[in-house]
N, C-alpha and C positions, 0 to 999 in steps of 0.2 A: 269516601273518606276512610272509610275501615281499612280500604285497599290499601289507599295512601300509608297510612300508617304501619300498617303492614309492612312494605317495601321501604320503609323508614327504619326500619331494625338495624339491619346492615351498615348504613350510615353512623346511628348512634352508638352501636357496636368500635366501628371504626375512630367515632370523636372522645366517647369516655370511656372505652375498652369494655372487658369483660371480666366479675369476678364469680367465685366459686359462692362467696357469701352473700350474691344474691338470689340464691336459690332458696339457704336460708331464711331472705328477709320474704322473699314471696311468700314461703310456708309459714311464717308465724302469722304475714297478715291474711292468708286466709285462714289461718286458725282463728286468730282475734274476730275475723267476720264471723264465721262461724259460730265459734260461740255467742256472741249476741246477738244472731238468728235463732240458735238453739234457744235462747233463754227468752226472747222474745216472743214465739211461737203463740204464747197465750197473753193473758193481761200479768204482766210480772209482778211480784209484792217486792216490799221495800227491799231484803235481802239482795237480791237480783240485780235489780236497780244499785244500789252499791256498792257490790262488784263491778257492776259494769261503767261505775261511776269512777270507779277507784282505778280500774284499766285504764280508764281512759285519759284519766291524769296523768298516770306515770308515764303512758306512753308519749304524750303531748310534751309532756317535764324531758322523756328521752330525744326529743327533736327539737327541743328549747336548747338541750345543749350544745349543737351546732352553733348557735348564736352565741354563745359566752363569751366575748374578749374581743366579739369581731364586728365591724361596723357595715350594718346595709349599704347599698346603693339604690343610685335610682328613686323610683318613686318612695318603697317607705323610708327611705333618709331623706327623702324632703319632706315625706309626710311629720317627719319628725322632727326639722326644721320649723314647719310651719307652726305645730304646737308648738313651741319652745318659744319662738317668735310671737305668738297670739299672749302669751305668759309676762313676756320679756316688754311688752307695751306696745311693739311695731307693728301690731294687726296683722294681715295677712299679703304679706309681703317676703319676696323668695328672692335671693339672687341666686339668678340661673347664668352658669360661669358658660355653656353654651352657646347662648345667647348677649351677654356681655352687659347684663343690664337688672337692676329689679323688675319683677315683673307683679302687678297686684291682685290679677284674678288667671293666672297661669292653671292652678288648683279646683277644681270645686269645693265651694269652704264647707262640709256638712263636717265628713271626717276629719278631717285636722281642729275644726273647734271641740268634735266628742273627744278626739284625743287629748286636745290640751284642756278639758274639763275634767277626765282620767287623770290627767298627769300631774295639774293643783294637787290632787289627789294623793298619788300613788307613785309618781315620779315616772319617770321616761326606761328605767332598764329594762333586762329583759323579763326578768319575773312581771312586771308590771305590764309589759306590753303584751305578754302572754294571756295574762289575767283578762285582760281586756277583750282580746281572740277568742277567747274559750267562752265568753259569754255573750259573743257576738253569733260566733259559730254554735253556740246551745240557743238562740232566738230560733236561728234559721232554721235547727233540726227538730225544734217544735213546731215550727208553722209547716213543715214538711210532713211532722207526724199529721199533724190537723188538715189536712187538704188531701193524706191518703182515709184519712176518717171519715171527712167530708165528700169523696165520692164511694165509699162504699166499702173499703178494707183496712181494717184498724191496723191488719198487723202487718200490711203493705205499708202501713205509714209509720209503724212503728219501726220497724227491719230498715227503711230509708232515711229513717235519720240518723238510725245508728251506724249506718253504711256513710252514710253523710262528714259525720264527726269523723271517723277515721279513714276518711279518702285522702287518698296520696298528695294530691295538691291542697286539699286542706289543713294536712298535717306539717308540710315546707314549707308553709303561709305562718303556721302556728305563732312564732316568736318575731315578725315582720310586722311592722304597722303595714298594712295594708288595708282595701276597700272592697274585695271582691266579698268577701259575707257578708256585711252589711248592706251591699248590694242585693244579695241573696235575699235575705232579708225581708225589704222592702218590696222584692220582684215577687216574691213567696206571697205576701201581703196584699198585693193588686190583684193575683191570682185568684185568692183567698173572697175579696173584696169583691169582683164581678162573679163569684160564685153564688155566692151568701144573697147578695141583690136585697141590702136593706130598705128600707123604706125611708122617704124623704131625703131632710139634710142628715141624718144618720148616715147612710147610706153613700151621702156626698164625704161625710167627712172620712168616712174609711175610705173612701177612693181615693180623696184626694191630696192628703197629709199625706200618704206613702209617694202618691204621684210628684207633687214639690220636693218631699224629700230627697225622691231618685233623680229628679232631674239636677238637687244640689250634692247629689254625692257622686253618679257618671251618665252628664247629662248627654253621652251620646248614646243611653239605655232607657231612657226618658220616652221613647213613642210605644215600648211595652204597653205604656199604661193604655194605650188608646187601641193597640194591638189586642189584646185578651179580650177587649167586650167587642174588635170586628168578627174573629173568631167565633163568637159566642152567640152572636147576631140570632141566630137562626131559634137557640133554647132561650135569648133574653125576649125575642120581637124588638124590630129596629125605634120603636117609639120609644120602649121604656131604655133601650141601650142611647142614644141619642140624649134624653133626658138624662139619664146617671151620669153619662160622661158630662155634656153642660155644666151639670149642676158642681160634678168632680173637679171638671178644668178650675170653676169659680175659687175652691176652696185651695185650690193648687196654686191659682195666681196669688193668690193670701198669703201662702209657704212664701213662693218667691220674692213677695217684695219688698221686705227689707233687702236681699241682698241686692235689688235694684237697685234698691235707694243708694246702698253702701258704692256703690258699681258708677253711680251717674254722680254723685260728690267726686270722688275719687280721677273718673276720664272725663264729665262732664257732656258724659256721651252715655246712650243706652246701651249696657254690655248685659243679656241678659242671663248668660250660664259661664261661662268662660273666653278666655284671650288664644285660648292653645288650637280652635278647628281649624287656624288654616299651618298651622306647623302639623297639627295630625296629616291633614291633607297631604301636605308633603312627604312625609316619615312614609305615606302608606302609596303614591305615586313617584318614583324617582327613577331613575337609568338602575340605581342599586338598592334599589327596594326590597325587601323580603317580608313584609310587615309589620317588624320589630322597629324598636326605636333605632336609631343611628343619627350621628352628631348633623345638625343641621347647617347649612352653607355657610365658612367663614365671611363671606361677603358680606352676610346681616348683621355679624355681629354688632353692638350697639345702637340697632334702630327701635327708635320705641315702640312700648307693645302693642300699639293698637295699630300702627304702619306696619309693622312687622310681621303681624296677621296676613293682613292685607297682600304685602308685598311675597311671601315664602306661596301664599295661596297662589298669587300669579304665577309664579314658577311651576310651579305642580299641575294647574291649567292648561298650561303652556306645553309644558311636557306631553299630558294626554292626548291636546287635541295634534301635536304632532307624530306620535305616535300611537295611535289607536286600538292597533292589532296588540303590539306592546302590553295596552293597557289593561286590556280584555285579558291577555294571557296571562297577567301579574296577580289582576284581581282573583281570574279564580285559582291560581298559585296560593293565593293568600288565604281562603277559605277553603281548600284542601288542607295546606297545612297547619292552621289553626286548629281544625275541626278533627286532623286525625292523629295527633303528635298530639305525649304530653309529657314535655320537658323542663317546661319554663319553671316550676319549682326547684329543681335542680339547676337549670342555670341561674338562678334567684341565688341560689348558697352559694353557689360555685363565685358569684361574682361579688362576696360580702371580702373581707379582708382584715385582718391577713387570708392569706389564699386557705381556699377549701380545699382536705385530704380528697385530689381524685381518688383514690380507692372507694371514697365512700362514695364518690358519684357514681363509680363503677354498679358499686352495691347498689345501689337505691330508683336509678336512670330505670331496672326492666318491671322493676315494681309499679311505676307511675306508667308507662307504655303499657304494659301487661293489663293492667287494671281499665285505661282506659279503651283500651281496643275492646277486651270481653264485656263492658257495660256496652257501647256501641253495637255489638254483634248480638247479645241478650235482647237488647231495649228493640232494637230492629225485626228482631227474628220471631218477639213474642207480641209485635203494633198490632195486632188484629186482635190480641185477647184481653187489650187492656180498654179501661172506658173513652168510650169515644169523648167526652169529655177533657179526660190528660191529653189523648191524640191532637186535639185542638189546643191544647196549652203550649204541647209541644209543637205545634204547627206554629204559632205566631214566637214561639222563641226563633225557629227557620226563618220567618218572616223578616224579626228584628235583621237578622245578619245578611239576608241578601238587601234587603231596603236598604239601613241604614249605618251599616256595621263595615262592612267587607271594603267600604271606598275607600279606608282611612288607616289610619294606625292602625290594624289585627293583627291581634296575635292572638296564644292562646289564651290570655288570661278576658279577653275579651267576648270572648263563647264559655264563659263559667256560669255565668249566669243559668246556662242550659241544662247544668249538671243534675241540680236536686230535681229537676222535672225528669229526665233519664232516669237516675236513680229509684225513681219511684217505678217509673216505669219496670226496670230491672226485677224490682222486689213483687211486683205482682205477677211477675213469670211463675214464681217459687210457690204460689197457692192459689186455687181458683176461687177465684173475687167474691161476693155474692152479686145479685143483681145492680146494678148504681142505684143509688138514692140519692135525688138532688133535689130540694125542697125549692116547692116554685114558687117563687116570691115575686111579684111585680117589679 
């Protein structure tokens, strides 16, 4: 994947050119890392902390203003749709001009109802939608902190969240309704959750509130939760991991069923996460596949959503079993290029409108590659010095994406989920750990 990525220069070189001021923006952001590795080295007092609180706004404020005047696409302009529409009385219902039809469980409803509970609030622009980002993306780089604390190095967990908050696709996510932190989030929380190994339904309900939740925020990141305790198997014993999970699935079916309920009024059918796997299917098996979205067959248009499933999945079926070798070579196309390219922030701006200054994609394209090739090459080159614990977190992230990731719609935003476990991993190159401490809990 590093390879891949590597050999990918040239091309992006080629598609958003080269400028002289991204050399600049490289150097400020390893300065900004920098400094909040300097400052974080020990336990920081308040001063510190507001400095580095006060950077980290303005800098956030700086890539908010890319957004000022211009309208998203895509997913966060539907995500933004959908709140507006949740407000507006029509529940959770989209017309996808695509598809030529409303569609009413296209979405998984978690983040478009926090957003239109935000936006009663706060309203939908972009200061608001910022505000929103910034407190999503500060959850995630606390439980990041708390899970490099929880296995043994405070200031590997501190150094990772701060690495967190100002990563490059974090920061062209910043002023976007989007779901990838909140996701984080939740996936940071299960981790968290088969670590801790609480005792009884305690124990069920931290596993399983995150568990329902991810399955209603992107439930094709939903078998994580059952991933981290097979991983773990070996330090839980398969009796008490069997039991937690039980007891977690129980408290997870609980999450899910209102939106059953809402689901089976609605088609009068069990739809139990969404309407879109067999259109992912599609989008990530086709003769023009790359794993990125692309417009689905004029031929569907107008069929309804739950036929329409149905019928785009036969085509993609269809496709595979007659093409095979094809298939084989798309798939792992597709998690190469996910796993070793990181552009989709930039093409995120680049595709809002009125059209994005390419100069600034120029600027900004080697700062997001840059960054994530060296977390790759670091996180790799130091797997033998970090706790065998993270190695197994980050082994069932691997897991998720050959299992159940790689068939479908991939792209990169769908390997983010991997990043804060990387990232941690990164920051415990930069000081030697102490021994892990994992307190053994039944």
């Amino acid at each position: 994947m590093l390879l891949y990525g590597l050999t990918a220069l040239p091309d992006f070189s080629a598609r958003w050119g080269m400028s002289f001021t991204s050399v600049g923006v490289i150097a400020g952001w390893i300065a900004l890392a920098a400094t909040g590795f300097h400052l974080l080295r020990h336990r920081p007092s308040v001063g510190p902390i507001l400095a580095l609180a006060a950077i980290l706004v303005v800098v956030r404020i700086a890539f908010a203003l890319f957004a000022v005047g211009r309208t998203s696409t895509g997913d966060p302009n539907s995500y933004l749709n959908l709140a507006k529409g949740l407000l507006a009385g029509r529940g959770l219902a989209l017309y996808e001009p695509f598809f030529g039809s409303v569609w009413y469980a296209l979405f998984p409803p978690l983040y478009p109802v926090m957003l239109a509970g935000w936006g009663a609030v706060a309203g939908f622009a972009t200061p608001s939608v910022l505000a929103l980002g910034t407190l999503i993306d500060g959850g995630a780089a606390w439980l990041l902190f708390v899970l490099g604390r929880r296995l043994g190095n405070t200031v590997a967990g501190r150094r990772a969240a701060w690495l967190y908050l100002i990563w490059p696709s974090i920061l062209f996510s910043a002023p976007l309704a989007q779901k990838e932190s909140l996701c984080a989030v939740l996936i940071l929380a299960l981790a968290l959750a088969w670590i801790d190994r609480r005792r009884g339904w305690r124990g069920a309900v931290a596993l399983g509130v995150p568990a329902g939740l991810l399955a209603l925020a992107q439930p094709g990141q939903a078998p994580l939760a059952a991933l981290f305790g097979v991983v773990l198997v070996r330090r839980i014993g398969l009796v008490p991991m069997m039991v937690a999970g039980l007891r977690g699935g129980l408290v997870a079916l609980l999450v899910l069923l209102p939106w059953w309920v809402r689901n089976g009024i609605v088609f009068h059918a069990f739809v139990p996460l969404t309407t879109a796997s067999g259109a992912s299917l599609w989008i990530g098996n086709n003769p023009d596949a790359t794993g990125n979205w692309e417009p689905p067959p004029v031929a569907l248009k107008g069929v309804p959503e739950l036929a329409y499933g149905k019928r785009i999945a036969a085509i993609a079926i269809a496709w595979i079993e007659a093409h095979p070798a094809a298939f084989i070579r798309l798939t792992i196309t597709k998690l190469l290029r996910a796993c070793g390219i990181a552009e989709f922030g930039v093409n995120r701006l680049v595709a809002m409108g009125p059209p994005f200054p390419r100069v600034l994609a120029a600027a900004l394209w080697p700062l997001a590659q840059g960054t994530h090739l060296a977390m790759l090459a670091l996180a790799a080159l130091r797997l033998g010095r970090i706790p065998f614990t993270l190695v197994l977190l980050i082994a069932a992230c691997g897991l998720q994406l050959l299992l159940f990731s790689m068939w479908f719609e991939f792209g990169e935003r769908h390997r983010e989920f991997a990043t804060p476990f990387l990232l941690l991993a990164l920051c415990w190159s930069f000081a030697t750990p102490p021994v892990e401490k994992l307190a053994s809990k039944p």
